[in-house]
C-alpha positions as CSV (number, residue, x, y, z in Angstrom):
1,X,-41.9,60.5,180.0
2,X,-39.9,59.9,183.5
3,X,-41.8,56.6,183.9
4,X,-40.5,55.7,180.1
5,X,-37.0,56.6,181.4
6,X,-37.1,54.5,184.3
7,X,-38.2,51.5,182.2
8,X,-35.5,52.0,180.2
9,X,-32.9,52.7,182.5
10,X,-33.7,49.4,184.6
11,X,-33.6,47.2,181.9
12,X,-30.5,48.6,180.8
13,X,-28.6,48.0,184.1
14,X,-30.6,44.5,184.1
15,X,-29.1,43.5,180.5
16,X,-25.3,44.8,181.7
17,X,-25.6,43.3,185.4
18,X,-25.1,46.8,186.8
19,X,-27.1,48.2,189.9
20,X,-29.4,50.8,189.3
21,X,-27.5,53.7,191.3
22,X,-28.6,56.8,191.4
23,X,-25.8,58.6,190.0
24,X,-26.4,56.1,186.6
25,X,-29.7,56.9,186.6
26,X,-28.6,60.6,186.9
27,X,-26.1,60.3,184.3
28,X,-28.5,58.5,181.7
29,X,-31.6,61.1,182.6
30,X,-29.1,64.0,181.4
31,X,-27.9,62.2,178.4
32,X,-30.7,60.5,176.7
33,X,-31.7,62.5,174.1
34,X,-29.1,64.9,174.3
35,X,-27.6,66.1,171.5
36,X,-25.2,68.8,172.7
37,X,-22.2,66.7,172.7
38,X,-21.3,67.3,176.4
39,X,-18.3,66.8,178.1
40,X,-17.4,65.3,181.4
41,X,-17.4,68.4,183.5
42,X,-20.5,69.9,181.6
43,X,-22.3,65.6,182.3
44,X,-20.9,66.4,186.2
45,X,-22.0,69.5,187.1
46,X,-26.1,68.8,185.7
47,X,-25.9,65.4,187.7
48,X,-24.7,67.3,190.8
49,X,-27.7,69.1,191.2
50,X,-29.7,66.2,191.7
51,X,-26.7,63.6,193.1
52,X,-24.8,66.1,195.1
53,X,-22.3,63.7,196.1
54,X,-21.3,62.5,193.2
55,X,-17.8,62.7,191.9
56,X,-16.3,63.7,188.6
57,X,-14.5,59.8,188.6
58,X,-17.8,58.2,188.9
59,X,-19.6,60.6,186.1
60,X,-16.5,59.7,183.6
61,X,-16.5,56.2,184.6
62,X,-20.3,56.0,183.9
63,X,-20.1,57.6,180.8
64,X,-17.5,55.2,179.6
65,X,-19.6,52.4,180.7
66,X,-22.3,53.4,178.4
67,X,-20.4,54.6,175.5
68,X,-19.1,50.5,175.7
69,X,-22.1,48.9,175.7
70,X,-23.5,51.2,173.4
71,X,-25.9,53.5,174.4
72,X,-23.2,56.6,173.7
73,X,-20.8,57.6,171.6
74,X,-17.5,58.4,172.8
75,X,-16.1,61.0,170.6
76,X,-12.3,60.9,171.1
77,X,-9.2,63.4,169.5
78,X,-11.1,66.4,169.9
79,X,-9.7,68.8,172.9
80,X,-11.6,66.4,175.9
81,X,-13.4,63.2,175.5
82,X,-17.3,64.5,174.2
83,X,-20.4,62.0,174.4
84,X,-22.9,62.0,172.0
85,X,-26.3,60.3,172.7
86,X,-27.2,59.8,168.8
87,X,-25.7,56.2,168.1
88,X,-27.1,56.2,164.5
89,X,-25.0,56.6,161.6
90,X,-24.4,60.1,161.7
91,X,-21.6,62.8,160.5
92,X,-20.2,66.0,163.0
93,X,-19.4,69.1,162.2
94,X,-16.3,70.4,164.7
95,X,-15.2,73.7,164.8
96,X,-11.5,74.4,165.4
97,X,-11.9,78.0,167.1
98,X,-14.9,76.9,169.7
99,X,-15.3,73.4,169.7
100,X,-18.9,73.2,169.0
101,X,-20.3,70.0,167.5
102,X,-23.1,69.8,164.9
103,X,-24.5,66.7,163.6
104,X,-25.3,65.5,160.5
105,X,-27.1,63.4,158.3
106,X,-25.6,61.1,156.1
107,X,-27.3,60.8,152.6
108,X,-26.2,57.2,151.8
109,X,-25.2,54.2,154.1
110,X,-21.6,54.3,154.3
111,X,-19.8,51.1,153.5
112,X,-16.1,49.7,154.6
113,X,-14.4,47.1,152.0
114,X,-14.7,44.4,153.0
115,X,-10.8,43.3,152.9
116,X,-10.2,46.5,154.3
117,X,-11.1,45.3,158.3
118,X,-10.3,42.4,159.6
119,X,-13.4,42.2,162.8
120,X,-16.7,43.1,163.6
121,X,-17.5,46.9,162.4
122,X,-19.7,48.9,165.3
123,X,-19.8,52.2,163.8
124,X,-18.3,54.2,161.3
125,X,-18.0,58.2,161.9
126,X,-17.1,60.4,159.5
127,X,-15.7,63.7,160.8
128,X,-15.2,66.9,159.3
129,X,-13.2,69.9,160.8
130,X,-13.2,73.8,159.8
131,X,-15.0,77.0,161.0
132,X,-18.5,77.6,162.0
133,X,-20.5,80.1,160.9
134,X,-20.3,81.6,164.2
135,X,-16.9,82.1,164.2
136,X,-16.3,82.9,160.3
């Protein structure tokens, strides 16, 4: 399973020109896979076991880069920026009272008019807010 990850890791930093550092390979060993919806801090403190010196900057900077060439999801207007490692088309789940994330299946391919964007379309999200069962 590492070697897979390595494989994949280097030929992502091949395809975006990026060196293979060790706090990206840090960064992408935590998140592939992970469907938790961390944050930065919660991405920073796993990598700093393993790449001590790395900062909180570089983590969020990392992350970003990802989430813009696709391998994440940035998912934005919530309390902090979250990351989601399931690119699919997918639906989440937020709670308002502890900001827990759930995914979820969408039955049908969603569809956009097609007057209705003007551009290319690289995801579509649909997001729904209320109390989890936890919390009810």
């Amino acid at each position: 399973m590492k070697q897979e990850i390595d494989r994949e890791f280097t030929a992502i930093c091949r395809r975006n020109n990026w060196k293979c550092t060790i706090q990206r390979r840090a960064v992408y060993g935590f998140m592939r896979g992970n469907l938790s919806h961390p944050g930065v801090d919660t991405v920073w403190n796993h990598v700093r076991e393993t790449a001590p010196t790395v900062t909180r900057e570089s983590v969020y900077r990392i992350l970003n880069e990802f989430s813009q060439c696709g391998i994440l999801n940035r998912l934005d207007h919530i309390e902090n920026a979250r990351y989601d490692s399931r690119t699919d088309s997918h639906g989440h789940f937020v709670c308002e009272q502890c900001g827990t994330i759930i995914d979820f299946d969408l039955s049908q391919k969603m569809t956009v008019p097609d007057d209705a964007v003007k551009g290319e379309i690289r995801q579509i999200e649909l997001r729904i807010s209320g109390i989890c069962s936890k919390c009810r």
